[in-house]
C-alpha positions in Angstrom: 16.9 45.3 -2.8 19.6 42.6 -3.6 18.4 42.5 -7.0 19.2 46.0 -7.3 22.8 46.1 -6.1 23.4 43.1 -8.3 22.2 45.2 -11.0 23.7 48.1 -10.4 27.5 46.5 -9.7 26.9 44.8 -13.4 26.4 48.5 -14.8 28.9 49.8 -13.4 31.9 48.4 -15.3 29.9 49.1 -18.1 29.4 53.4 -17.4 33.4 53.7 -16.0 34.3 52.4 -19.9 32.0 54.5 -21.5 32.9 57.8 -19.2 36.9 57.0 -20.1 36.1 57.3 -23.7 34.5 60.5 -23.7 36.5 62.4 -21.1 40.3 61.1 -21.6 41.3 62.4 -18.3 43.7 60.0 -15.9 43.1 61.9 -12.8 39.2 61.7 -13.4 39.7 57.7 -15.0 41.7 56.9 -11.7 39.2 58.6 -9.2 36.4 56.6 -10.9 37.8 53.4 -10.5 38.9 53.6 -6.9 35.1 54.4 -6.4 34.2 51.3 -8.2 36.8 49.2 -6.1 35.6 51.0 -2.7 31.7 50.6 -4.1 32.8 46.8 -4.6 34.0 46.2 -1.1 31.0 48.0 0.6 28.6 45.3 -1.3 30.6 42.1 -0.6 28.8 41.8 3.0 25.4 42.8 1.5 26.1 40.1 -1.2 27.3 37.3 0.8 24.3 36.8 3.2 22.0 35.8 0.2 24.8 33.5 -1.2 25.6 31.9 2.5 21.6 31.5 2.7 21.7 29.4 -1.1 24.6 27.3 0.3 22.2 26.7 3.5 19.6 25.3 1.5 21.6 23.5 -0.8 22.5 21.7 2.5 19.1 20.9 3.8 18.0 19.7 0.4 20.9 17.0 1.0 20.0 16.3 4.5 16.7 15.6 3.5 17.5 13.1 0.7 19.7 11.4 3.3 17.0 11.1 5.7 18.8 13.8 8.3 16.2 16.2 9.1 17.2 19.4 10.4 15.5 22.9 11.2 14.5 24.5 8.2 17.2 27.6 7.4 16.7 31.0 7.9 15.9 33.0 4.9 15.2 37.0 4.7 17.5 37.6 2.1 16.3 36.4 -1.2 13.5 36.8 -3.9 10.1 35.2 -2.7 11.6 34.3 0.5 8.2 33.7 2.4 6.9 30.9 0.0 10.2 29.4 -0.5 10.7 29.1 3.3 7.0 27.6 3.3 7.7 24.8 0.6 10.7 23.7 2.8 8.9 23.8 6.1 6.4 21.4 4.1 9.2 19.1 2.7 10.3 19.2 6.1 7.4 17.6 8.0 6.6 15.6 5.4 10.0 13.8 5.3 10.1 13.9 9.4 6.8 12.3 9.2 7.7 9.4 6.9 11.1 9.1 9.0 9.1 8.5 11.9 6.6 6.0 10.7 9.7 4.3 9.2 11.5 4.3 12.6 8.3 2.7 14.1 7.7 -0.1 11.1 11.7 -1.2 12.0 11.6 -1.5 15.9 8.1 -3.3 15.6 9.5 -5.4 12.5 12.9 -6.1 14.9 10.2 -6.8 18.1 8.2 -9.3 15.7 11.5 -11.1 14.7 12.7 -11.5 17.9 9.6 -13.2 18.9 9.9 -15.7 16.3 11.5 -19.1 17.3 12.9 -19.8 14.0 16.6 -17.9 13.4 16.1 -15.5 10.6 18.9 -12.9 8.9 18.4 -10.7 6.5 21.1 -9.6 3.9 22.0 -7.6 0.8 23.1 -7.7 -2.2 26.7 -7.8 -1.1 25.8 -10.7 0.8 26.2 -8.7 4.5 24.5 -9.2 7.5 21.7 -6.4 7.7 19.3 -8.0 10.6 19.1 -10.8 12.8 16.8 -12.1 15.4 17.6 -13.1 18.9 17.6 -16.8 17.4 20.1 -16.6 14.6 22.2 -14.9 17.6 22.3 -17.8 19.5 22.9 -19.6 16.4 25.6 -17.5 14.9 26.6 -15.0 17.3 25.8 -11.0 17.3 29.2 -9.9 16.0 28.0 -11.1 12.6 26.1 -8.0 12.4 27.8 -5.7 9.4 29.9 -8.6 8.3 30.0 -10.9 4.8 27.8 -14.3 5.9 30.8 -16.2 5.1 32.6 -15.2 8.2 29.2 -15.7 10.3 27.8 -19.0 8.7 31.0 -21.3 7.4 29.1 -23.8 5.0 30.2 -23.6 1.6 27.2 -25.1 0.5 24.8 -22.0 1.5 26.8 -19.7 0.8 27.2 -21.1 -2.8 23.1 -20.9 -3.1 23.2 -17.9 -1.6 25.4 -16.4 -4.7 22.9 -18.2 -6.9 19.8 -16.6 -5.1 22.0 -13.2 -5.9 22.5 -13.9 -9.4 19.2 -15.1 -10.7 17.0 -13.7 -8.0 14.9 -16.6 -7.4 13.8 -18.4 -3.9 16.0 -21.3 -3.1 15.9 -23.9 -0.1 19.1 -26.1 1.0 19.2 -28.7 4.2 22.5 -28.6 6.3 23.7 -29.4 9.5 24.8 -26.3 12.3 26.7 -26.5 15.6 29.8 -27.9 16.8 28.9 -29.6 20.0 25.8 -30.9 19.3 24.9 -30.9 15.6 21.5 -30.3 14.3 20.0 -30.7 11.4 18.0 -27.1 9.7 15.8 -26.6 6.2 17.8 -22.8 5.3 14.7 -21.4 3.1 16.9 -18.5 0.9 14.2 -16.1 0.0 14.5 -12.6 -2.3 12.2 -9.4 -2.5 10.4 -9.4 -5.8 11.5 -6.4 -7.3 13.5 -8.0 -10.1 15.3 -4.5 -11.1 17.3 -4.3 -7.6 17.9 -6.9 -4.8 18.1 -5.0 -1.7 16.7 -7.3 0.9 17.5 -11.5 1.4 16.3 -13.4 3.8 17.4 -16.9 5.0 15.1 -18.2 7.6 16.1 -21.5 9.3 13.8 -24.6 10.3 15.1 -26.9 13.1 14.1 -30.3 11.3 16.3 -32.5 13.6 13.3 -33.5 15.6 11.1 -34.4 12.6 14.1 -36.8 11.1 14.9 -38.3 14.6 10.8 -39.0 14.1 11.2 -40.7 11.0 14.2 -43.2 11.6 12.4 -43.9 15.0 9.4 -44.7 13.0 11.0 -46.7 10.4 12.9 -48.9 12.9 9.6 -49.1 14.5 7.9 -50.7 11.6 11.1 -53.0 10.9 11.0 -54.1 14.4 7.4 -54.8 14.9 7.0 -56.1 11.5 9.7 -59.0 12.5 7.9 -59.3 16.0 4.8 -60.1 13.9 6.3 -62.1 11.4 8.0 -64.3 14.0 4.8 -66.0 16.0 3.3 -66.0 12.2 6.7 -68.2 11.1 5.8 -70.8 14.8 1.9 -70.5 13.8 2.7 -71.8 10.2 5.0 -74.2 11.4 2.2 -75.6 14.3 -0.5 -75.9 11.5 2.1 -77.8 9.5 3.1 -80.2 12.3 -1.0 -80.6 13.5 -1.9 -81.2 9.8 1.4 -83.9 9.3 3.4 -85.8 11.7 1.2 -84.8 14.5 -2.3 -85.1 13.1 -3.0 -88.5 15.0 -0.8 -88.2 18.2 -3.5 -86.6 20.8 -0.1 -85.3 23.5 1.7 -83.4 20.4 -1.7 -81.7 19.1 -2.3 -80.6 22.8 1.4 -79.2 22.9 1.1 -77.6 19.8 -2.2 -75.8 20.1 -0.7 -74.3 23.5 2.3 -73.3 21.0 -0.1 -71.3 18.7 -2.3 -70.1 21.6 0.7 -68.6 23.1 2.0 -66.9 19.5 -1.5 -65.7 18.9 -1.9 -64.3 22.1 1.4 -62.4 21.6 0.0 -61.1 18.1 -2.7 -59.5 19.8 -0.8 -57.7 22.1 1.4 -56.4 19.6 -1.2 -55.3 17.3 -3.3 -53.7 20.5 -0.2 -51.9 21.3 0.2 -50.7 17.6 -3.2 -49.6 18.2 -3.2 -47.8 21.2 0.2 -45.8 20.2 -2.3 -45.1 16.7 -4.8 -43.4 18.9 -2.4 -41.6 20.8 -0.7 -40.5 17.9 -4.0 -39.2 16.9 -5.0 -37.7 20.2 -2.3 -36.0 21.3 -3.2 -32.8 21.0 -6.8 -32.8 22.5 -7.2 -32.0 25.6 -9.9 -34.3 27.6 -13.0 -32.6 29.0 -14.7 -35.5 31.0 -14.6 -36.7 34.3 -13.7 -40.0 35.1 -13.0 -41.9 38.3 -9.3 -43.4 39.0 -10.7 -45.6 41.4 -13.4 -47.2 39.9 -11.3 -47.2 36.8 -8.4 -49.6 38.6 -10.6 -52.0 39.8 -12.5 -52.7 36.3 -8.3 -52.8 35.1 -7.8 -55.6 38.1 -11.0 -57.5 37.3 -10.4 -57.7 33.5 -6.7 -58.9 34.1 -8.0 -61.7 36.6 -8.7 -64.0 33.8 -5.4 -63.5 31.9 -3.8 -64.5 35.5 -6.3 -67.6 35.7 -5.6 -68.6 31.8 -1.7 -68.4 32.9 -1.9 -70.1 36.1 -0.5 -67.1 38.3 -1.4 -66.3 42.1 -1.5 -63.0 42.0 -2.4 -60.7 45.3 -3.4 -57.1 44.4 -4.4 -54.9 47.3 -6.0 -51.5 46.7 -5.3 -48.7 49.2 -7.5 -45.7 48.6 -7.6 -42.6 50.5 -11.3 -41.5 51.5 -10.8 -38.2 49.6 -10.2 -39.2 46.3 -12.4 -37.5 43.9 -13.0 -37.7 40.1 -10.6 -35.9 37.6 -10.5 -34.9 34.3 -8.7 -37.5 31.8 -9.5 -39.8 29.5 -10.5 -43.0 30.9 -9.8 -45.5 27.9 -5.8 -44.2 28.0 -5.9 -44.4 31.9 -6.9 -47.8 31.7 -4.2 -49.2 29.0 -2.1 -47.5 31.7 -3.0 -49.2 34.3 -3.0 -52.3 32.7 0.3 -52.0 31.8 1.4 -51.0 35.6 -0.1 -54.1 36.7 1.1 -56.6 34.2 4.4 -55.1 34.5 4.2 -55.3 38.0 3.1 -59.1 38.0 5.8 -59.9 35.4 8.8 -58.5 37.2 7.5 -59.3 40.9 6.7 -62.4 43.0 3.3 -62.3 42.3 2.1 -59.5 45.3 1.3 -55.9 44.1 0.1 -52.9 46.1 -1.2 -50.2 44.9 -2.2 -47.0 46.5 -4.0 -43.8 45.6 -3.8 -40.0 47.7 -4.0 -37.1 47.2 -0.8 -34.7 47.0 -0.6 -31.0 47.3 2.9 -29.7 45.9 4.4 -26.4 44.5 4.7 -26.3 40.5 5.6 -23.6 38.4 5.3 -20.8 40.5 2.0 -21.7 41.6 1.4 -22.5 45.8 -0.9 -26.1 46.8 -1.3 -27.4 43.6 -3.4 -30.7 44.2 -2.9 -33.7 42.6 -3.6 -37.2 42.6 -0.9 -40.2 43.4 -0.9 -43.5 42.4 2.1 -45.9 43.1 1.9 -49.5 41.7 4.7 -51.2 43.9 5.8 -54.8 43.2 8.6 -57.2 45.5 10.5 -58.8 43.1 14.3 -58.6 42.8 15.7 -56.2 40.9 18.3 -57.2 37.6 21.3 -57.8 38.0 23.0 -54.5 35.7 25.1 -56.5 32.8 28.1 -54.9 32.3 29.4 -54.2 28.5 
């Protein structure tokens, strides 16, 4: 039906010039052309639904490309109106059906973010903020969100590889130090999607590495202070074995005095290097948990009976009483560890005391974490010696 008013207005002009020609009359020319003119105005409604009905899908075509999906438009008014209303129904789904899906990958993809402990933001080619997980909040705050990462993360440094990362879209890493109260020290890994042709997604994940370089200057001081606590009995052995094998080689008092000497050093090596052991094996160990049972007990009084001798060799009187209550059970732990342990209690005890230890062992129910009569077992290693006097700096 529309196509034939549209045909028949384009006629029209057409006949009204051809009917002047042939009948020269002005009253007839002038009727015929305020019929065309009223003919004209009677059409413009019956034209201007199919054109509103165009602009209406022009519209949704745009909505869709921009991800905005609306209700597909009416449309009764134009050629093949039925199939053209059932490709855009299609398109319609379709896109609403990605959308979704896309909606869902995002709040999971935000969800997994937040549940990593490393901060993370993500940014784009104009170097602003797109995403940030609850960690690179709390290390940059949430109004960065939007903005340029120079106004959220003030180093010149990464935001100098940053650009770079931009430029020649390749991965980059740089180490630098964050906070104002207390500093710490992160490994910024600046990583780009690998679609060479457009950089639309950056990410610069952070890795708190203040721990791991605390580790390794404790470690090396470790190894410059044990290695001069080793070398220094070695420098008084050397110097015994000189004196034994020189001036003192005949005298029977100064050989006896100086094989105490090296007694003493040696005896102080092997501490040392059992310590440097034991830490070793914890080192190693620390992240097994034990699985047999052992007895605390028992286990203290083979520690008391083995130190008996070093307290003979060293002329000490030592008194060590054992109190034990009558419900003490095995536990789970590892008995070589608990027994360094209480070796060390004891000598430490012996060492800073006036020779009398007590030591008891109960049982203990307390509230931890939440959790009601949590049992556990209690040992105290008490010494009566006089505490140091606190030097003051």
């Amino acid at each position: 039906m529309s196509l034939f008013l549209i045909s028949l207005i384009l006629s029209l002009p057409n006949a009204l010039v051809l009917w002047l020609l042939n009948n020269f009359n002005y009253l007839d020319a002038l009727t015929g052309i305020i019929i065309y003119i009223l003919g004209l105005f009677l059409l413009i409604p019956v034209l201007y639904r199919p054109y509103r009905q165009l602009v209406a899908i022009k519209d949704f075509l745009i909505r869709i490309n921009t991800k905005e999906v609306y209700e597909t438009p009416k449309i009764d008014s134009l050629p093949y109106s039925i199939l053209l209303r059932s490709g855009l129904d299609n398109a319609s789904k379709m896109v609403r059906t990605q959308f979704e899906v896309s909606q869902k990958i995002t709040t999971e993809l935000n969800i997994l973010l937040d549940k990593i402990p490393m901060p993370i933001i993500q940014i784009n080619s104009e170097r602003k903020v797109v995403r940030q997980n609850s960690s690179a909040i709390e290390l940059i705050g949430e109004a960065s969100l939007g903005r340029d990462l120079v106004i959220a993360l003030r180093n010149p440094e990464v935001i100098r590889e940053v650009d770079r990362v931009i430029k020649t879209k390749n991965n980059s890493q740089i180490a630098l130090k964050l906070g104002e109260d207390i500093p710490r020290n992160y490994l910024c890994y600046i990583i780009c999607s690998q679609n060479k042709e457009s950089l639309s997604a950056i990410l610069l994940v952070f890795n708190d590495i203040t721990d791991l370089i605390k580790g390794e200057k404790m470690r090396s001081d470790f190894v410059a202070n044990a290695s001069h606590e080793i070398r220094t009995p070695l420098a008084v052995l050397l110097g015994c074995l000189e004196t034994l094998s020189g001036p003192a080689k005949d005298d029977k008092e100064a050989s006896e005095r100086f094989l105490k000497i090296a007694a003493d050093e040696t005896n102080r090596m092997v501490s040392l290097l059992d310590d440097l052991l034991s830490l070793s094996e914890i080192e190693v160990n620390q992240h097994l948990v034990p699985t047999e049972e052992t007895d605390i007990v028992l286990g203290i009084r083979r520690a008391i009976n083995g130190l008996e001798s070093h307290f003979t060799l060293h002329n000490k009187e030592v008194e060590i009483n054992l109190d034990v209550s009558n419900e003490i059970s095995t536990v789970i732990a590892d008995d070589s560890e608990l027994q360094l342990v209480w070796r060390n209690l004891i000598l430490n005890a012996v060492k800073y005391g006036d020779g009398k230890v007590d030591i008891s062992v109960k049982l203990e129910k307390e509230s931890l974490g939440g959790k009601q009569n949590i049992t556990f077992v209690r040992v105290d290693v008490v010494d009566y010696g006089v505490l140091p006097t606190p030097v003051l700096s």
